[in-house]
C-alpha positions as CSV (number, residue, x, y, z in Angstrom):
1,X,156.9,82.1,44.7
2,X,154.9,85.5,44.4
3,X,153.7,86.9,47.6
4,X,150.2,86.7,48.1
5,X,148.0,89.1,46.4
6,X,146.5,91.7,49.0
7,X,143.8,93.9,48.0
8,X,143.2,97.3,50.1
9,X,139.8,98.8,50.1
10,X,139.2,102.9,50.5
11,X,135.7,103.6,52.2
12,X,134.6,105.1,49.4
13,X,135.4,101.9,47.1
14,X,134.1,99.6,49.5
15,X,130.6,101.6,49.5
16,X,131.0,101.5,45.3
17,X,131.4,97.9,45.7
18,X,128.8,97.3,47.8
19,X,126.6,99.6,45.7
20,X,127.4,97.5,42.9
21,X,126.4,94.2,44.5
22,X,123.0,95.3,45.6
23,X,122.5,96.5,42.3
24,X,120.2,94.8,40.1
25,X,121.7,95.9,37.2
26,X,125.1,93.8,37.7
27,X,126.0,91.4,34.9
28,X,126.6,87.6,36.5
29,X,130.3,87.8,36.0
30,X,130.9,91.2,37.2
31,X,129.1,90.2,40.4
32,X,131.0,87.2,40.8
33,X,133.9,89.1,40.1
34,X,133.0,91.5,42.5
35,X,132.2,89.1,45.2
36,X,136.2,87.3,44.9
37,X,137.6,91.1,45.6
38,X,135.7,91.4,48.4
39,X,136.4,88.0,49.8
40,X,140.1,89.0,49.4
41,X,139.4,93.0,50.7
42,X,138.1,91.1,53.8
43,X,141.4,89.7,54.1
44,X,140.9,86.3,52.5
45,X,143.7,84.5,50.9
46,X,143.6,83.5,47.3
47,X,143.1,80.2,47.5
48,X,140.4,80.7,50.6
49,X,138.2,83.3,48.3
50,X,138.6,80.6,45.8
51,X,136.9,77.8,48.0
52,X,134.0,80.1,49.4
53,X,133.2,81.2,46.1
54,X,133.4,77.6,44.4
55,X,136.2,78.9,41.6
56,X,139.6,77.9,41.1
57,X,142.3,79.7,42.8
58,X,143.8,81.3,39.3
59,X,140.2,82.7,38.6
60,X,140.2,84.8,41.5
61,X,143.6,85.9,41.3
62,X,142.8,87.0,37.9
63,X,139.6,88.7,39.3
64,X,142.0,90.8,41.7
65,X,144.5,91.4,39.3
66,X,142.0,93.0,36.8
67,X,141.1,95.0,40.1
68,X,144.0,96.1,41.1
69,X,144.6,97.3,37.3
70,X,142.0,98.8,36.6
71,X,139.7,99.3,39.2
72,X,136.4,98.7,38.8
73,X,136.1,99.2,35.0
74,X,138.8,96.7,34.7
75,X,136.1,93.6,36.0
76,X,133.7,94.1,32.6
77,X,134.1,91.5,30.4
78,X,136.6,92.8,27.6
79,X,135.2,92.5,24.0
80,X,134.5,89.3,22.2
81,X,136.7,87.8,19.4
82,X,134.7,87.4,16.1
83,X,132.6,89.5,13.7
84,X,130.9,92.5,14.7
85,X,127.2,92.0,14.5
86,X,126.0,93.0,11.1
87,X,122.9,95.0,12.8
88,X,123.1,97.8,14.8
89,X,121.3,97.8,18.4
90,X,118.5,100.7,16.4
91,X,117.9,98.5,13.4
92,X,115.7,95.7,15.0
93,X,113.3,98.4,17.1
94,X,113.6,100.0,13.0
95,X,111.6,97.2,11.7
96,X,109.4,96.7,15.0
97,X,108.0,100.1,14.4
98,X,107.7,99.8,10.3
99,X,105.8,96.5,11.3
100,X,103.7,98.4,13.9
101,X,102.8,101.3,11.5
102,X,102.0,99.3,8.4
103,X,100.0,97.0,10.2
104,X,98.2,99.6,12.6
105,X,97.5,101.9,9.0
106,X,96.5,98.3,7.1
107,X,99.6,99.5,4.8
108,X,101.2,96.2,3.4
109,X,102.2,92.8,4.8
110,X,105.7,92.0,5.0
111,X,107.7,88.5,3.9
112,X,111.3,88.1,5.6
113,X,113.1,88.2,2.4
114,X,111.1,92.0,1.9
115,X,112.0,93.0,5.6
116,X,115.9,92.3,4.7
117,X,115.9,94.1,1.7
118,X,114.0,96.8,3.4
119,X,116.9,96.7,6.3
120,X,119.5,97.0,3.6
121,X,118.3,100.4,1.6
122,X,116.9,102.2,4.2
123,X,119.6,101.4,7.3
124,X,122.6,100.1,5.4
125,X,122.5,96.6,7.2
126,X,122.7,93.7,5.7
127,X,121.4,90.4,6.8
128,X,119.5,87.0,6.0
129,X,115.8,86.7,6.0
130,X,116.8,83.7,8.0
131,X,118.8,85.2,10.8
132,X,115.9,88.2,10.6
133,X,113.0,85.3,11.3
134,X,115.3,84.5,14.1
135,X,115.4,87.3,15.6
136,X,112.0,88.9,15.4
137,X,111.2,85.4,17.0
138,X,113.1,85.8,19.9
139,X,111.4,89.4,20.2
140,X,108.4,87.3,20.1
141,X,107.4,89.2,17.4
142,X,104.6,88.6,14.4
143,X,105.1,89.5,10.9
144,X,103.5,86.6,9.1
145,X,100.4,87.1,6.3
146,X,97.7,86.6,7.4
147,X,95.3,84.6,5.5
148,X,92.4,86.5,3.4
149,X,90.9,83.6,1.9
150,X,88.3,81.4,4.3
151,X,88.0,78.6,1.8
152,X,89.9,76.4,4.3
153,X,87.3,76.8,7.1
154,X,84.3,76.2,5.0
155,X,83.5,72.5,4.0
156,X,82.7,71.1,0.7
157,X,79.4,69.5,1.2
158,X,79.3,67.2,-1.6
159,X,82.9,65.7,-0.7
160,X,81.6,65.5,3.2
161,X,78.5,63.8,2.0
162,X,80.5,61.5,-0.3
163,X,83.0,60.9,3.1
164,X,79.8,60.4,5.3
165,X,78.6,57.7,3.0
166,X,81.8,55.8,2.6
167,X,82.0,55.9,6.2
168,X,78.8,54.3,6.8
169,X,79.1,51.7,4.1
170,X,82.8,50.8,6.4
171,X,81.2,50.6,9.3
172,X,78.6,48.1,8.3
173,X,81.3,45.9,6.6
174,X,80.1,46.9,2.7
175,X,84.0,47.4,2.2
């Protein structure tokens, strides 16, 4: 059996701690990791930090493990298996402000399939006008034509008059 894990906070890293739990800045995990070493800096067992905090014991003792390792920087979340995104965290703001300009200047419109190819010989990324549409969508962003052509809003009077007619000849049972 291993002895239980005990975790020994300096002043100076209980006031980093506590620093980091008021922050807003604090991703979910990190603050719930965060919150499990303090339980066990307190002087909580495993097992006890695990049922204040509502995790199971082998979660926290990985929590104080990573700790003890690494300190503080050992909490983030490590990387993520899979593909690197195939746009860079500058390439989306990119085509925000070539959106901004060339509509603010009355420049061009832009169709996705344009805006990817745009992405690809100016910035060297490459990705779908689909994922693109998604994205710009989550940004809440517009970069749809807009319509020139008011032909849709204006009636055609002799089709309304022929509709008006047939309507009135239904209503009166002539149909």
């Amino acid at each position: 059996m291993q002895p239980p894990l005990r975790v020994v906070l300096t002043a100076a890293e209980r006031d980093e701690l506590e620093r980091r739990l008021r922050a807003g800045t604090t991703e979910h995990r990190v603050h719930e990791r965060l919150l499990m070493v303090r339980a066990v800096g307190d002087g909580a067992t495993v097992p006890a930090a695990a049922r204040a905090r509502g995790h199971h014991p082998q979660t926290v003792r990985q929590a104080v493990k990573r700790f003890l390792a690494g300190g503080f920087a050992g909490l983030a979340d490590r990387p993520r298996p899979g593909r690197p995104p195939r746009l860079s965290e500058d390439d989306l703001p990119a085509v925000e402000a070539r959106l901004d300009a060339d509509a603010a200047s009355g420049a061009r419109t832009w169709t996705l399939p344009q805006l990817a190819g745009w992405l690809a010989e100016e910035r060297g990324a490459s990705v779908s006008p689909d994922r693109l549409g998604v994205l710009l969508k989550r940004q809440d962003f517009r970069w749809k034509r807009t319509r020139r052509a008011t032909a849709h809003e204006q009636g055609d009077g002799l089709r309304q008059a022929q509709a008006a007619a047939d309507l009135a000849l239904w209503r009166f049972g002539g149909r």
